[in-house]
DOKE-899822 format. One record per residue (C-alpha): residue number from 1; chain; x, y, z. Coordinates in Angstrom, 3 decimals. Layout:
# DOKE-899822
+-----+--------+----------+----------+----------+
: num : cadena :        X :        Y :        Z :
+-----+--------+----------+----------+----------+
: NUM :      A :        X :        Y :        Z :
...
+-----+--------+----------+----------+----------+
***
This chain:
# DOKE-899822
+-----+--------+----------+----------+----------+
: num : cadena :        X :        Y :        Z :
+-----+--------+----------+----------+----------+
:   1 :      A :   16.475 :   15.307 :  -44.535 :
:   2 :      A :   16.780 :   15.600 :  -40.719 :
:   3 :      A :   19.269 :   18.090 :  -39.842 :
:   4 :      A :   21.535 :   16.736 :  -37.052 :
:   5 :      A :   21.458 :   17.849 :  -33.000 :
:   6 :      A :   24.249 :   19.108 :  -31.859 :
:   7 :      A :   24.812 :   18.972 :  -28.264 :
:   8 :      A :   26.908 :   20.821 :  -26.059 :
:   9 :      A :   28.569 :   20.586 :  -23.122 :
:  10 :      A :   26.870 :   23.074 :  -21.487 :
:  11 :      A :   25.995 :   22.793 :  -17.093 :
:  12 :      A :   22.571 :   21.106 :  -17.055 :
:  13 :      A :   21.083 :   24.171 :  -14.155 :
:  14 :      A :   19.228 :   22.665 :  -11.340 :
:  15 :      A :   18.250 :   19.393 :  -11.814 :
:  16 :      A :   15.344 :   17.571 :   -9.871 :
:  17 :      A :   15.270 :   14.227 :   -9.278 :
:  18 :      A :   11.291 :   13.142 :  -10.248 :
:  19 :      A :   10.261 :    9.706 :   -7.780 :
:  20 :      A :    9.532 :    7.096 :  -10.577 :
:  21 :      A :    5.963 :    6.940 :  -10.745 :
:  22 :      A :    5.281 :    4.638 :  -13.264 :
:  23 :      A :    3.769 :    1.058 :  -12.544 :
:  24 :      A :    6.228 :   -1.876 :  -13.656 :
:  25 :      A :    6.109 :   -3.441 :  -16.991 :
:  26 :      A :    4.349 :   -6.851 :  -15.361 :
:  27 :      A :    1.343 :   -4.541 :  -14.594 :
:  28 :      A :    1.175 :   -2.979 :  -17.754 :
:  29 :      A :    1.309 :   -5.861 :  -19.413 :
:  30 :      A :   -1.771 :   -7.571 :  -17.181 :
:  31 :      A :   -5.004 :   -8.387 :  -18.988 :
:  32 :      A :   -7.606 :   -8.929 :  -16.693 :
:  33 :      A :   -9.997 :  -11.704 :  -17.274 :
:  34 :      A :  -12.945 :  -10.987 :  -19.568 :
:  35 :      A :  -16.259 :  -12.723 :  -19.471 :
:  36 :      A :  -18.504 :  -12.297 :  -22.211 :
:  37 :      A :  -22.146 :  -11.301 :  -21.787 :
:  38 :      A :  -25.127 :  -10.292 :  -23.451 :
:  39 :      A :  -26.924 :   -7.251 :  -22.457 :
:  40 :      A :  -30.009 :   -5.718 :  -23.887 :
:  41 :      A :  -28.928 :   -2.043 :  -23.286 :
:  42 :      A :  -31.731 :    1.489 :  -24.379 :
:  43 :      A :  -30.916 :    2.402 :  -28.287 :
:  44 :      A :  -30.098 :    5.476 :  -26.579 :
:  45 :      A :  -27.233 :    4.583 :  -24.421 :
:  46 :      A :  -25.943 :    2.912 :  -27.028 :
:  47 :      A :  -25.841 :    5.531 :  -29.324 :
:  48 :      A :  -24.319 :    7.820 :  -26.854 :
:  49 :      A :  -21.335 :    5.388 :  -26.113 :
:  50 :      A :  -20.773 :    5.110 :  -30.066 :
:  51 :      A :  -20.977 :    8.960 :  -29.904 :
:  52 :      A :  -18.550 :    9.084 :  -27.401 :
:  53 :      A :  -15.948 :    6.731 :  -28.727 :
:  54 :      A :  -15.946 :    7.730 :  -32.024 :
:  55 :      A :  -15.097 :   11.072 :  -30.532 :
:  56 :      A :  -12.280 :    9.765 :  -28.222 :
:  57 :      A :  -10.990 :    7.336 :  -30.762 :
:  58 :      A :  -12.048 :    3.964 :  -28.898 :
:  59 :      A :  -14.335 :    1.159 :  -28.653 :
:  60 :      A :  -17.672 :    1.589 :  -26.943 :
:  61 :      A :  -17.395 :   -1.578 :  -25.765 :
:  62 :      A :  -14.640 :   -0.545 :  -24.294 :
:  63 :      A :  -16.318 :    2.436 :  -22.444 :
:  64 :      A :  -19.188 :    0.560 :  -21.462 :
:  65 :      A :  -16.475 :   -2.216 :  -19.471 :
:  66 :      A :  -14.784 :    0.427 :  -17.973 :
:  67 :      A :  -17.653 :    2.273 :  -16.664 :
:  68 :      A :  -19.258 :   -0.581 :  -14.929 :
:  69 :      A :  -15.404 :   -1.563 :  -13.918 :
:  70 :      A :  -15.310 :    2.266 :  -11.563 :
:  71 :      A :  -18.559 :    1.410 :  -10.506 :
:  72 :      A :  -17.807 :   -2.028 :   -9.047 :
:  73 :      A :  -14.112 :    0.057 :   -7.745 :
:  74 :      A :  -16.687 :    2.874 :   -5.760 :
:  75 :      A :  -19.100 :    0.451 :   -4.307 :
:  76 :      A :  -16.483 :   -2.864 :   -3.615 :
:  77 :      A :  -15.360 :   -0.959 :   -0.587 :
:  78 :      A :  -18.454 :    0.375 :    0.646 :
:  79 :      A :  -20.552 :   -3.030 :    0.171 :
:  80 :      A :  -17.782 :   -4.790 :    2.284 :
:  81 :      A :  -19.007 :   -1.363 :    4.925 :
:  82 :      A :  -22.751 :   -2.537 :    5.039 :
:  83 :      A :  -24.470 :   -4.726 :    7.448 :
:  84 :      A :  -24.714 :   -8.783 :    6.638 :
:  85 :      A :  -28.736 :   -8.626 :    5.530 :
:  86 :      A :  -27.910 :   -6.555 :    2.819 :
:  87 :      A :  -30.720 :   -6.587 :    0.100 :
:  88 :      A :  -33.417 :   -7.501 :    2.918 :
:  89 :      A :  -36.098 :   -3.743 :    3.408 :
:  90 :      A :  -36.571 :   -2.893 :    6.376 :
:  91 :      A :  -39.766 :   -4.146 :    6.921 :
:  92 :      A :  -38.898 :   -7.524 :    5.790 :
:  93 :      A :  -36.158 :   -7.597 :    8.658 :
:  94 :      A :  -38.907 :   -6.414 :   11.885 :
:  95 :      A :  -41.408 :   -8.831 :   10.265 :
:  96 :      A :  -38.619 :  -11.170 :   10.780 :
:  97 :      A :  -37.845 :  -10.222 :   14.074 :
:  98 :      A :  -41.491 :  -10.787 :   15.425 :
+-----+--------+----------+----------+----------+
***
């Protein structure tokens, strides 16, 4: 059996009030969108992200989703950075220049 807490009424010391960091409940409870694809991936990544998951108790699915996810985060703000002819060489733009 669980042996019961008492409490006291003991001063508490200095106390710190901690900002609330913690996103709201509507956020947690957000699911983005999912589209479902079908990509031929090496035998070896996908033995790595099987690896991996089984390691850190998850899907490798899962893994694979969220690492292309923080890739899209890291280069969404630098692609919006880049010039209009993205995707064009630079040859291709002074050949169209001429």
């Amino acid at each position: 059996m669980n042996a019961k807490i008492k409490y006291s009424n003991e001063p508490l010391g200095d106390v710190r009030v901690v900002r609330d960091f913690l996103p709201p409940p509507e956020e947690l409870a957000y699911r983005e969108e999912g589209v479902k694809v079908t990509l031929a991936l090496s035998k070896k990544s996908v033995d790595f992200f099987k690896a991996e998951a089984e390691k850190h108790h998850t899907q490798y699915q899962r893994m694979i989703r969220r690492l292309v996810d923080a890739y899209v985060e890291g280069h969404a703000a630098a692609s919006t950075a880049r010039p209009a002819n993205r995707g064009r060489t630079q040859s291709a733009q002074a050949k169209s220049k001429t």
